[in-house]
N, C-alpha and C positions, 0 to 999 in steps of 0.2 A: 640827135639834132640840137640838142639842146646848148653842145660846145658851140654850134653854130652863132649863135650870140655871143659868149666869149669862145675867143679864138683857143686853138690848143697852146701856144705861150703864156696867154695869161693866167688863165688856167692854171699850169706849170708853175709859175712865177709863185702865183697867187698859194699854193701847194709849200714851196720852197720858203718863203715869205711865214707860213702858219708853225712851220717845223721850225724854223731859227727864233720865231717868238717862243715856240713849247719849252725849247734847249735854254733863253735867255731865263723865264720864267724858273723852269728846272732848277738852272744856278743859286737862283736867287735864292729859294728855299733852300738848296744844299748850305748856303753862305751865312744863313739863318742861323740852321741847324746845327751849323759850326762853331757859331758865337754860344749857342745855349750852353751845345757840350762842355765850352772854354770856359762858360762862367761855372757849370759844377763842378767840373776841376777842381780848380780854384777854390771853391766853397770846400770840397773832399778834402784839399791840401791844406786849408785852414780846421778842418775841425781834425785832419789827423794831426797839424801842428800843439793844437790844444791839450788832444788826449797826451800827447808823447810829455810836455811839459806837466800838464798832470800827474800823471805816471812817478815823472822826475819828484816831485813835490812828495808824492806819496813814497817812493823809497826813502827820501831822507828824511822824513817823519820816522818810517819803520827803522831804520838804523837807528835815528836817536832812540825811540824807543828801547830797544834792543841793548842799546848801550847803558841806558838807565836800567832795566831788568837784572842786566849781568851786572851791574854793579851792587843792587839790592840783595842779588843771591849769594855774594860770598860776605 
């Protein structure tokens, strides 16, 4: 009896109305969660840009190295 005060439509409505806010809500987070993962990325792609130029720095240190040693040794 208690639909008796609201009718079975609104009810309904009112039903329909609470899910499409859960779903807007839902997005929102998802769209959130989207930008965070985009900014680690990012972040990952920058600190593996680093390591890689690092990297680069430290083998041409070890060549010259290497090329100074083989010159000492004969």
């Amino acid at each position: 009896m208690a639909l008796g005060i609201i009718g079975i439509q609104e009810f309904t409505l009112a039903v329909i109305v609470g899910t499409l806010a859960a779903i807007v809500y839902s997005l929102r987070v998802l769209v959130l969660i989207e930008r965070r993962i985009a900014r680690m990325d990012e972040n990952i792609e920058r600190i593996a840009a680093r390591i890689a130029a690092e990297e680069l720095k430290i083998e041409r240190e070890e060549r010259k190295i290497e090329k100074e040693l083989g010159r000492k040794k004969k």
